[in-house]
C-alpha positions as CSV (number, residue, x, y, z in Angstrom):
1,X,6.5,-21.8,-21.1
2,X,6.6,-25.1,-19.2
3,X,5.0,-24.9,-15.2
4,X,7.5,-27.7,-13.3
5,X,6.3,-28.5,-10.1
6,X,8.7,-31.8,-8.7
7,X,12.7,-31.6,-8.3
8,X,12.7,-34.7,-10.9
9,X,11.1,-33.1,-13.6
10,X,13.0,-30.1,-13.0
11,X,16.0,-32.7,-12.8
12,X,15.5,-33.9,-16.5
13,X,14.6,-30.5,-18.0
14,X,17.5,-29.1,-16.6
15,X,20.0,-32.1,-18.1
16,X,18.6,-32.7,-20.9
17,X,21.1,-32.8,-24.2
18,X,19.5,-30.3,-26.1
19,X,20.4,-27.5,-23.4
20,X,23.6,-28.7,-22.8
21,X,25.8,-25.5,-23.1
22,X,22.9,-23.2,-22.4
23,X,23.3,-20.3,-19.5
24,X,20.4,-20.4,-17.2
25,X,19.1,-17.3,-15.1
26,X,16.9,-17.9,-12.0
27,X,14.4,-15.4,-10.6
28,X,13.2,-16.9,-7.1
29,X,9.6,-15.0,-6.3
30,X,6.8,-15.6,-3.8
31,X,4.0,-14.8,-6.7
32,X,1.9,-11.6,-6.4
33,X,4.2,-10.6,-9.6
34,X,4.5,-6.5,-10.2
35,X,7.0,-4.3,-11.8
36,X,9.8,-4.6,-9.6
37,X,9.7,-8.5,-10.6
38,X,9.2,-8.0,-14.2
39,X,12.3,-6.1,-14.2
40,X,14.4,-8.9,-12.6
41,X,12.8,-10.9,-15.0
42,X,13.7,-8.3,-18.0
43,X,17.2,-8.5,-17.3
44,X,17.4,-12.4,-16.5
45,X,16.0,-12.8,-20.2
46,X,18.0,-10.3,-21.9
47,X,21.7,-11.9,-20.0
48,X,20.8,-15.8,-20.2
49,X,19.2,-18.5,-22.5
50,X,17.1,-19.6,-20.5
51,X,14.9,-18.0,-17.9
52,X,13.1,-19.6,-14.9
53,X,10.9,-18.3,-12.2
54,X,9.9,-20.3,-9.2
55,X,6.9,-19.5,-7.1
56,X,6.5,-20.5,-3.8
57,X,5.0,-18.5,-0.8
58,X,7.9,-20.1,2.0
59,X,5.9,-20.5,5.3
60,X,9.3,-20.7,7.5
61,X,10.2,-17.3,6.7
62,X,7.0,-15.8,8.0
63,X,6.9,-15.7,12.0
64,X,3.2,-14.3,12.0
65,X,0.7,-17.0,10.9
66,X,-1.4,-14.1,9.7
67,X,0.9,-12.2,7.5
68,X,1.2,-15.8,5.9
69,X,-2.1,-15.9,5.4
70,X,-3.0,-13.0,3.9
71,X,-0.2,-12.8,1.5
72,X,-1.7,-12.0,-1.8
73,X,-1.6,-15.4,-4.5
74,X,-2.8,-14.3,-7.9
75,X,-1.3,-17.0,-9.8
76,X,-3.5,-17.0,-12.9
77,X,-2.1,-13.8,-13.1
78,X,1.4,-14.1,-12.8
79,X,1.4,-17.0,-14.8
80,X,0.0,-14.6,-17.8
81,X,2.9,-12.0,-17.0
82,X,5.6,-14.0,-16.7
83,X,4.8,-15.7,-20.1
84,X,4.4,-12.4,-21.8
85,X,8.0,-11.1,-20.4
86,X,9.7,-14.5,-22.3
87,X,9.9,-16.8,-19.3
88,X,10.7,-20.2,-20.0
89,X,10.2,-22.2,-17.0
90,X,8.4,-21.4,-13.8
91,X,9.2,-23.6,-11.1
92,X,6.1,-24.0,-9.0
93,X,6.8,-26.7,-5.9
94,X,4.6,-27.2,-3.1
95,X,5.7,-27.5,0.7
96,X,6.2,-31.0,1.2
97,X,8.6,-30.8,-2.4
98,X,11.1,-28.6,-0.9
99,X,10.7,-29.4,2.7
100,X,10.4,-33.7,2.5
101,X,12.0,-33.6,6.1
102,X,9.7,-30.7,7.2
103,X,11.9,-27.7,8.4
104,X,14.9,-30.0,10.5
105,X,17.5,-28.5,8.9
106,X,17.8,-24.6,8.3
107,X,20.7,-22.1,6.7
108,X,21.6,-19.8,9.7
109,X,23.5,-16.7,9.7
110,X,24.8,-15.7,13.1
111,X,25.3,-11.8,12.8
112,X,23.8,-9.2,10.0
113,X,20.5,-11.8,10.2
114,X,20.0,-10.7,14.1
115,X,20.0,-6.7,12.8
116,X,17.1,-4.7,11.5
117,X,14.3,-7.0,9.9
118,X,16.0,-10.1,11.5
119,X,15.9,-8.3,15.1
120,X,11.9,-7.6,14.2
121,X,10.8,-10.9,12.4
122,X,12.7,-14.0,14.8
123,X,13.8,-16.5,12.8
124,X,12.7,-15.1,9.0
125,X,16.3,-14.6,7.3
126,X,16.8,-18.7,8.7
127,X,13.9,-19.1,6.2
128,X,14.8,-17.0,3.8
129,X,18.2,-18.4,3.4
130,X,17.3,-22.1,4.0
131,X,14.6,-22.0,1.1
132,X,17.2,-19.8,-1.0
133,X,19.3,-22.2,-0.5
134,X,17.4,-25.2,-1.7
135,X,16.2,-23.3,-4.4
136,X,19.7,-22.0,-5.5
137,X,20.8,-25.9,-5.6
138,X,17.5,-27.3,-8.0
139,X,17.7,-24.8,-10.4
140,X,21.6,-24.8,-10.6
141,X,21.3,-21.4,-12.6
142,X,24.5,-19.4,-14.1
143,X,23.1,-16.4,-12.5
144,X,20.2,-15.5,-10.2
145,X,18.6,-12.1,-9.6
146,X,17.6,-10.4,-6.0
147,X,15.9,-7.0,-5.8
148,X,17.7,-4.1,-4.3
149,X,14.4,-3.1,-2.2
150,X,15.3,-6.3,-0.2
151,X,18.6,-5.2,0.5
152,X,19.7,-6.7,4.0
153,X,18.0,-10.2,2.3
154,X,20.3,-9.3,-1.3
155,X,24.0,-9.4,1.1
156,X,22.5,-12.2,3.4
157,X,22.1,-14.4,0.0
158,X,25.5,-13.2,-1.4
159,X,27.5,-13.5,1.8
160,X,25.6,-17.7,1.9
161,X,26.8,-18.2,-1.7
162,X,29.9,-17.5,-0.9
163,X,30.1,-19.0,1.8
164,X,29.4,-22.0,0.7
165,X,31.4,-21.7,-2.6
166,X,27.9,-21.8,-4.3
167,X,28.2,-22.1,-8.6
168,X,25.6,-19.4,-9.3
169,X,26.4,-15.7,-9.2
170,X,23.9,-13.7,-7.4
171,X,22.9,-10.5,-8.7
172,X,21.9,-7.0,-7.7
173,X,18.9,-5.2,-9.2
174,X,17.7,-1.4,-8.7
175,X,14.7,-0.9,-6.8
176,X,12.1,-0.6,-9.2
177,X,9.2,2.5,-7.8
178,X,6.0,3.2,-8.7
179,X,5.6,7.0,-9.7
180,X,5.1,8.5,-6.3
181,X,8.0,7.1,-5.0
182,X,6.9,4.2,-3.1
183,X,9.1,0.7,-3.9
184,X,6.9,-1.5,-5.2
185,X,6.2,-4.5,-3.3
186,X,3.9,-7.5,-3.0
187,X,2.5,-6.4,0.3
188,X,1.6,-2.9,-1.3
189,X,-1.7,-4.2,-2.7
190,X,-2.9,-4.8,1.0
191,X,-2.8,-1.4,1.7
192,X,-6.1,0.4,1.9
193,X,-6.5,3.1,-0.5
194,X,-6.0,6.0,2.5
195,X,-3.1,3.7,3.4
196,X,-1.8,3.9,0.4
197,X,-2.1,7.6,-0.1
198,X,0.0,7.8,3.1
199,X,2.5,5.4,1.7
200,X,4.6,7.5,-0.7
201,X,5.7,9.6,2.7
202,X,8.2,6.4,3.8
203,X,10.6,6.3,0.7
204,X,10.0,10.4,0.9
205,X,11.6,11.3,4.5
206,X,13.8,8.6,4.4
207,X,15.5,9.8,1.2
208,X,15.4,13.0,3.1
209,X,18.2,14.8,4.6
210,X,17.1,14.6,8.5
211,X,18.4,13.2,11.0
212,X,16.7,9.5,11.7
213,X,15.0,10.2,15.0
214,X,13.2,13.1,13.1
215,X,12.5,10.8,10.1
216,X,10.9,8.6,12.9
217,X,8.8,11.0,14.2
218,X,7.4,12.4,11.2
219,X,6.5,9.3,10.0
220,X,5.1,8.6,13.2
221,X,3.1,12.0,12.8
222,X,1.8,11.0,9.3
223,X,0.0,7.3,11.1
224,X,3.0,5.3,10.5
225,X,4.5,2.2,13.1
226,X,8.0,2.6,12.9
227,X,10.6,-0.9,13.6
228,X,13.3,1.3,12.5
229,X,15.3,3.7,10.8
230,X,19.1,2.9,10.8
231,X,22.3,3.7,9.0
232,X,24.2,1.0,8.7
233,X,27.5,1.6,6.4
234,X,26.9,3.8,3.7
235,X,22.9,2.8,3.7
236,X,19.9,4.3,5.4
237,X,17.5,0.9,6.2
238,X,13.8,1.6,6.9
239,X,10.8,-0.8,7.9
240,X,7.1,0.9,9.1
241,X,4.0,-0.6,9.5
242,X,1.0,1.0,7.8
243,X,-2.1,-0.4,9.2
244,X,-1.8,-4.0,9.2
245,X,0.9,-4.1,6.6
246,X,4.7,-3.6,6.8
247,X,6.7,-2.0,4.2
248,X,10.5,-2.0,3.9
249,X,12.8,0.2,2.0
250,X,16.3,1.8,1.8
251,X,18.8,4.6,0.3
252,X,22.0,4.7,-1.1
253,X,23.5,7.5,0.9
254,X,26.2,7.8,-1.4
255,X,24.1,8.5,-4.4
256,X,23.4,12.6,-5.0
């Protein structure tokens, strides 16, 4: 597994003869690796030739200086974990690699991005798409996998690829949750471990039956911050905060 870290290297990796014809499957992650990104990882292995991962925790998606901050980096670890799942490339850039021109020019979406998480977090889906967007045009993968849990982020990055008549088809994966229900997440591993007995109680009344202002007020019962719970289509979106940490998370409501 080779750890590429400039656009140029990536450049002649990518090009070189001996992968001409190869299909190429991308897997963008901010590190802090779990289950949920092994299983994007699973699938981008099992449908390309070639797998690459890129790391990089993207400070212009981040409109608290302190969630930044504390957002876990366990790199020695991930690095172990995404060798063992059959990675072949992680792409592992620092800021002034992907932002030469600091943050001048940004990807913005002018509607969905000012609902739910967007109308919460200012300015974070301009970073989300801006960096995907960067990342999307390095790696120039066949395919590219986006979790489900993430699902307002998953249309944002389809609706920018097409869009802009991007090459790479972006791919929907299932939420992947640990056993008591809650979607795993990066974030989850700042819970305390009271938090984090509370946790499971999210994904469980919002895959419940009742109505949202009840969801909202039992989850506000149980210690919960709520930013929202809103249907939208034929999807139930969620986002609480659970001590200092903020969890997101949605249902299907056509499935059952």
């Amino acid at each position: 597994m080779d750890i590429v870290t400039k656009v140029t290297e990536w450049n002649r990796l990518r090009d070189d003869p001996s992968r001409a014809g190869k299909s190429f499957g991308f897997v963008p992650t901010m590190g802090a690796i779990h289950k949920g990104h092994l299983s994007l990882v699973q699938r981008c292995v099992a449908e390309n030739d070639l797998t690459v991962v890129s790391i990089f925790v993207n400070p212009t998606q981040f409109n608290d200086p302190s969630d930044l901050e504390s957002y876990p980096r366990t790199f020695d670890t991930d690095r172990a974990l995404l060798e063992k799942a059959g990675v072949d490339f992680i792409f592992l850039p620092k800021y002034g690699e992907l932002y030469p021109n600091g943050y001048r020019y940004k990807v913005i979406e002018t509607d969905f991005s000012k609902k739910l998480c967007g109308a919460y977090r200012p300015g974070h889906f301009d970073g989300v798409l801006t960096v995907v967007m960067k990342l999307l045009n390095i790696i120039r993968a066949h395919r590219a996998y986006f979790g489900e849990k993430d699902y307002q982020q998953y249309q944002l990055i389809k609706g920018m690829a097409e869009a802009f008549f991007l090459k790479t088809e972006i791919v929907p994966c299932p939420i992947v949750r640990e056993e008591d229900g809650l979607a795993c997440s990066s974030r989850n591993t700042l819970l305390s471990p009271e938090e984090r007995k509370i946790a499971p109680l999210f994904h469980q009344f919002l895959a419940s039956n009742l109505p949202n202002d009840e969801i909202r007020e039992r989850l506000e019962g149980a210690g919960f911050t709520v930013d929202y719970i809103e249907v939208i289509g034929k999807r139930r979106y969620g986002a609480v905060r659970l001590g200092g940490v903020r969890l997101i998370d949605n249902i299907d409501l056509t499935d059952g």
